[in-house]
C-alpha positions as CSV (number, residue, x, y, z in Angstrom):
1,X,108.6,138.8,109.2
2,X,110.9,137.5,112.0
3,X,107.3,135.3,113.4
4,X,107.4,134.2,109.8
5,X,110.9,133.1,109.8
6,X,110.4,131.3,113.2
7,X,107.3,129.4,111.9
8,X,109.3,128.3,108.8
9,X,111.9,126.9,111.1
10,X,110.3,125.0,112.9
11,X,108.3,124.1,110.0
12,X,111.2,121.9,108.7
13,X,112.5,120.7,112.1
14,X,115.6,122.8,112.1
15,X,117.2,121.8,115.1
16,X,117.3,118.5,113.5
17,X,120.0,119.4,111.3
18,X,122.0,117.6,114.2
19,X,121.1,114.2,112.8
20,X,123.1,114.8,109.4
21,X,125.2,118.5,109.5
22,X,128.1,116.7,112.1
23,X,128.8,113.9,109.9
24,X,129.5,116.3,106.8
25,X,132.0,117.8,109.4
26,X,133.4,114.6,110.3
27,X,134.0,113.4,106.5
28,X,135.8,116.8,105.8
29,X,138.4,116.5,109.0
30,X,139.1,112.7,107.9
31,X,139.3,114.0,104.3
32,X,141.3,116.6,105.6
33,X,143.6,118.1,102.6
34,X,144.3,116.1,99.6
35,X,143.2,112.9,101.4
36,X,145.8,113.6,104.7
37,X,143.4,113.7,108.1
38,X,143.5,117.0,108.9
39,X,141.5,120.7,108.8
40,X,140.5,121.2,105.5
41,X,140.6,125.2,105.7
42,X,137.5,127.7,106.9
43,X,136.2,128.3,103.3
44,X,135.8,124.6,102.5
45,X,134.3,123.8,106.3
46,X,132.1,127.1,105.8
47,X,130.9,125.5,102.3
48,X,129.9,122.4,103.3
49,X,128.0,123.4,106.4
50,X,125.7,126.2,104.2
51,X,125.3,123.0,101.1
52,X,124.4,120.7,104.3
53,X,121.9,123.5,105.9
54,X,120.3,124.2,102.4
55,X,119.6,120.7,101.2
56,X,118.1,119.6,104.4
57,X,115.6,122.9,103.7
58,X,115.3,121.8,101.0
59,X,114.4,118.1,101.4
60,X,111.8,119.1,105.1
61,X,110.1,121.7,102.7
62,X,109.7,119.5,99.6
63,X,108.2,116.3,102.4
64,X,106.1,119.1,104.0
65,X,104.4,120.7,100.4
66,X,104.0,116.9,99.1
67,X,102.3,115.5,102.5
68,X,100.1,118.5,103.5
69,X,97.0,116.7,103.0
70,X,98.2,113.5,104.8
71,X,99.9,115.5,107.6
72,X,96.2,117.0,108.3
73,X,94.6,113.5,108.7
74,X,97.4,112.1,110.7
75,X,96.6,113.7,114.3
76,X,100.3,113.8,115.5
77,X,100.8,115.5,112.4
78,X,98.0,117.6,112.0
79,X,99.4,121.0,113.6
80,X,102.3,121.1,111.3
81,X,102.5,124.9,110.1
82,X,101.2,123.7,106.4
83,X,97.9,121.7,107.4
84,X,97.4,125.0,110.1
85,X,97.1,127.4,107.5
86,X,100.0,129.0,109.3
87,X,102.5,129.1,106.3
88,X,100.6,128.9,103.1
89,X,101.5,126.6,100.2
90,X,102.2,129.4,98.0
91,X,104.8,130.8,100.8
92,X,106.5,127.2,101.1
93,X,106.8,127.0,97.3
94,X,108.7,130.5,97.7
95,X,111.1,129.2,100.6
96,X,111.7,125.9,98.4
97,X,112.4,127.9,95.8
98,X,115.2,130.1,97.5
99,X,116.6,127.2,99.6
100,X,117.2,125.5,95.8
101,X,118.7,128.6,94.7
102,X,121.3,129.2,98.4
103,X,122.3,125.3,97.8
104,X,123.4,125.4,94.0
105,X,125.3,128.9,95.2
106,X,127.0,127.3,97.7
107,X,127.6,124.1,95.2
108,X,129.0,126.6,92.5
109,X,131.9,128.1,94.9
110,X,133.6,125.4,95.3
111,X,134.5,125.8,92.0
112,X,134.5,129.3,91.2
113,X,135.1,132.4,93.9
114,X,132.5,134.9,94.7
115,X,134.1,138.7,94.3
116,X,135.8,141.0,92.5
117,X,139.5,141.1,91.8
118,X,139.4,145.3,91.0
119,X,138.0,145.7,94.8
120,X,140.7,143.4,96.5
121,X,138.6,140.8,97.5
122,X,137.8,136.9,96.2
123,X,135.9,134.2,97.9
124,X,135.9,130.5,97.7
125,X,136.8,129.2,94.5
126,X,138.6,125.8,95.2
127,X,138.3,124.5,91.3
128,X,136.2,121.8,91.9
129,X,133.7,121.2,89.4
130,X,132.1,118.0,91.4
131,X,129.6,119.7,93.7
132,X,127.9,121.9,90.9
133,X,127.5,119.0,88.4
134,X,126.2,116.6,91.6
135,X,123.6,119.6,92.9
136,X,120.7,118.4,90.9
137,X,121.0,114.9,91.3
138,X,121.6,115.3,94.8
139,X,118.5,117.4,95.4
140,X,115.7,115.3,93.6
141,X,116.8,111.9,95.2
142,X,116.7,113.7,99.0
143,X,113.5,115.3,97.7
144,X,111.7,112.0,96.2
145,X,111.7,110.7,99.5
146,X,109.0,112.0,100.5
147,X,107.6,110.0,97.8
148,X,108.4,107.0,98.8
149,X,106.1,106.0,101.2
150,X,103.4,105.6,98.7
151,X,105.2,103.1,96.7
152,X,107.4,100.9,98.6
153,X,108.1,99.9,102.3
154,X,111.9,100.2,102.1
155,X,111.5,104.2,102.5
156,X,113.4,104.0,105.7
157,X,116.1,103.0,103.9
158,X,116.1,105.7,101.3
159,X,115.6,108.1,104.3
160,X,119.1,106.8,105.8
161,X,120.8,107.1,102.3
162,X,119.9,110.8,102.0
163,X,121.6,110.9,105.5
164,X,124.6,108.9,104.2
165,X,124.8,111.7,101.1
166,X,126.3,114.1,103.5
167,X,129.3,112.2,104.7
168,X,129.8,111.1,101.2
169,X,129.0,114.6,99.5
170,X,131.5,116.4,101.9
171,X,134.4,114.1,101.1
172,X,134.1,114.7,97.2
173,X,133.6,118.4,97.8
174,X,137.3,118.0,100.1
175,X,138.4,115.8,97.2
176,X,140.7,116.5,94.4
177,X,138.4,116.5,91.2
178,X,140.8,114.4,89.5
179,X,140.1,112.0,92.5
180,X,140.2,109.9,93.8
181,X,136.7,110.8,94.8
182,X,135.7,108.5,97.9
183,X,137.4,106.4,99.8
184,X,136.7,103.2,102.1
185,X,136.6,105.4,105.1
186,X,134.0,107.8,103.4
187,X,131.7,104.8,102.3
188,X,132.0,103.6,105.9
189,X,131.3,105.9,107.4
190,X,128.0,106.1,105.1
191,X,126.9,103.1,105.8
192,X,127.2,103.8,109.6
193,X,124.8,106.9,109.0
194,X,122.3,105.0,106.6
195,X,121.7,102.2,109.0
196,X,121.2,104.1,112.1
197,X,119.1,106.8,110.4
198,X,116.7,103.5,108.6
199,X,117.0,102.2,112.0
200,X,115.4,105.1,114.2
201,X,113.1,106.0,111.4
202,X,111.3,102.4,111.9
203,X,111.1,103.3,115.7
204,X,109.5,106.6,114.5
205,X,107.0,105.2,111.9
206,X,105.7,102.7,114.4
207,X,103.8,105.6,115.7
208,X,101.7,105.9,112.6
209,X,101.0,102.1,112.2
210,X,96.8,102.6,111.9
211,X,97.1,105.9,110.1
212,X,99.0,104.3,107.2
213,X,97.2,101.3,107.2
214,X,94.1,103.7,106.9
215,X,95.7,105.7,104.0
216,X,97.8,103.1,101.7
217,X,101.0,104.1,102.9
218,X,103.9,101.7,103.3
219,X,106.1,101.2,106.1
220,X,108.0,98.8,107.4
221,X,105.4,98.8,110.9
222,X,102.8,98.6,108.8
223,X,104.0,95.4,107.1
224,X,105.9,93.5,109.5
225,X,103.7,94.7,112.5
226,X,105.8,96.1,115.9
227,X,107.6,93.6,117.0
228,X,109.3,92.7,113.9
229,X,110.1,96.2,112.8
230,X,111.7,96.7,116.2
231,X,114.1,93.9,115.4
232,X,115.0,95.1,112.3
233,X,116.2,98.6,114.0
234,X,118.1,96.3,116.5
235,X,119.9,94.6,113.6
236,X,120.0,98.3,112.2
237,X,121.7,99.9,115.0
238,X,124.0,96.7,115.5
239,X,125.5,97.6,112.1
240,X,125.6,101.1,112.7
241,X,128.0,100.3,115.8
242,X,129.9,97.8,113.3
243,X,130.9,100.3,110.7
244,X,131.7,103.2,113.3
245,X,134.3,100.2,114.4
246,X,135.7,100.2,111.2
247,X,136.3,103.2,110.6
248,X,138.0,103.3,114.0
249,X,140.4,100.6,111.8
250,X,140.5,102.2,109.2
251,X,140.7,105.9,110.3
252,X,143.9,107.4,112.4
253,X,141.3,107.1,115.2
254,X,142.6,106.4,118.6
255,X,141.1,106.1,122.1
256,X,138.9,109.5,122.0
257,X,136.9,107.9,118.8
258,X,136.8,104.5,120.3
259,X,135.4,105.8,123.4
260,X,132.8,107.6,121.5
261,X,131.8,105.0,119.9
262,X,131.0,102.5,122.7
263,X,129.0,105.8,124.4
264,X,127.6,105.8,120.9
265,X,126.6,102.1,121.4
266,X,125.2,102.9,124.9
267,X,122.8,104.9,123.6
268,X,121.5,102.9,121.4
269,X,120.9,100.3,123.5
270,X,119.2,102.8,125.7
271,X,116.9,103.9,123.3
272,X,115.9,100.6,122.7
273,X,115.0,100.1,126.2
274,X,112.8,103.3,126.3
275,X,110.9,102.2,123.0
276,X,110.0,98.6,125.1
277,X,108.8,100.5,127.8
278,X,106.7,103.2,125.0
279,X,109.0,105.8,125.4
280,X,108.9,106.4,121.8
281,X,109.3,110.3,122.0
282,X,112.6,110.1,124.6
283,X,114.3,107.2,122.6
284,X,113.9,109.3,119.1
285,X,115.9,112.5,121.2
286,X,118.4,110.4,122.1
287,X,119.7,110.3,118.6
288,X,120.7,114.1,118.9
289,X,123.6,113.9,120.6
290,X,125.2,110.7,118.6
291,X,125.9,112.6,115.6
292,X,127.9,116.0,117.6
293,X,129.5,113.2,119.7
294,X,131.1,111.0,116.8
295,X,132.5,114.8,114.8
296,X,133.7,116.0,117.9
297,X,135.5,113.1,119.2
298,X,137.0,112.3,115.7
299,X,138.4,116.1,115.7
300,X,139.3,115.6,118.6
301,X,141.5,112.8,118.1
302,X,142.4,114.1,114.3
303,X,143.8,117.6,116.1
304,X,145.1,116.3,119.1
């Protein structure tokens, strides 16, 4: 069972939860409490980091069930668990199913508690509605991404706005439901998400240039060829950098943030550099630490 587990994992790339989870938590420390910067409580924080966990499970299971048989003609893809017969496709329905069931849970208790007033205890339970009603919606736009490759070229840029939902998700969930909702700062700071996720996700793609020219598949690569792709994730990345500076502006942000960001900006450039020199693999890691950096250093300066 635990072998399973571990397969299932790394199935879905968990470790990647890095790329999205730490701007849910920096949305909910510049939400803070009733729209004041600030720590928005442990049940609230603890809410949004299980909906964040589960959706992304959700979404890497969904793209790994739907692209099974592509997966196995692609050879970087091809030892996935799915195309290995390691995790069968009845077994990754099952885990799909659960990781559905574990997100509209966690959805649900932010408006009503979990317990048992005759036993002394009651969980969660903030009385707001928002979360529960936006579940479904939520999940079948992260999930028809996986889609759409097979239609249309701009899937990079529905891959980033699944990203952005988790800035913008967390603030509503913080929010008041009589509102208001979202703020500048939340839309902001999910615009700096969408464009740096569409903007290592061409990087990525040019890896599969010839296998989805062989297969019909549509990426930016494989329509504007390498070069021009990679100077669309420059212009990508620029904007990324841009919005993080506005929300420096706009934000009670102050030297820590700032600081981030131009580290933020470093790597960038830096992973720009490795992808000229076909360093694809090293320039996609270097994305990891962007996300931890930003939440840290915005708690940082939101506590301090």
């Amino acid at each position: 069972m635990l072998g399973r587990i571990v397969t299932l994992l790394r199935m879905i790339r968990f470790s990647h939860s890095v790329f999205a989870l730490p701007f849910a938590v920096m949305a909910a420390f510049l939400a803070g409490d009733a729209g004041r910067p600030g720590y928005c409580g442990t049940g609230k924080l603890f809410l949004i980091v299980w909906c964040m966990v589960w959706a992304r499970t959700v979404a890497m299971t969904f793209n790994r069930i739907v692209d099974a048989e592509l997966d196995a003609r692609n050879p970087r893809t091809a030892d996935r668990a799915l195309p290995r017969g390691r995790i069968s496709r009845r077994q990754a329905l099952g885990f799909l199913y659960v990781a559905s069931l574990l997100f509209g849970l966690g959805t649900y208790l932010f408006y009503q508690p979990l317990g048992l007033d005759a036993l002394g205890f009651r969980w969660f339970g903030y009385g707001n509605y928002l979360p529960a009603i936006l579940a479904v919606p939520v999940l079948v736009f992260i999930c028809v991404y996986s889609l759409t490759k097979r239609f249309t070229w701009m899937s990079h840029f529905w891959l980033g706005a699944c990203l952005m939902l988790a800035p913008l998700a967390a603030w509503i969930a913080i929010s008041p439901p009589a509102g208001p909702w979202l703020d500048a700062q939340a839309l902001v700071l999910g615009l700096a998400v969408l464009f740096w996720v569409a903007g290592f996700d061409i990087i990525y793609a040019c890896q599969d240039i010839s296998v989805d020219r062989r297969d019909g598949l549509h990426s930016l690569p494989q329509r504007l060829g390498i070069q021009g792709s990679l100077w669309l994730s420059r212009i990508c990345h620029s904007l990324t950098v841009t919005f993080l500076l506005v929300l420096g502006m706009l934000a009670p942000l102050g030297g820590i943030y700032r600081a981030a960001v131009a580290v933020t900006a470093i790597l960038l450039v830096a992973e720009h550099i490795l992808v000229a020199r076909g360093r694809v693999k090293l320039a996609f890691d270097l994305n990891g630490p962007v996300g931890i950096l930003l939440a840290a250093a915005t708690i940082w300066d939101i506590m301090a």
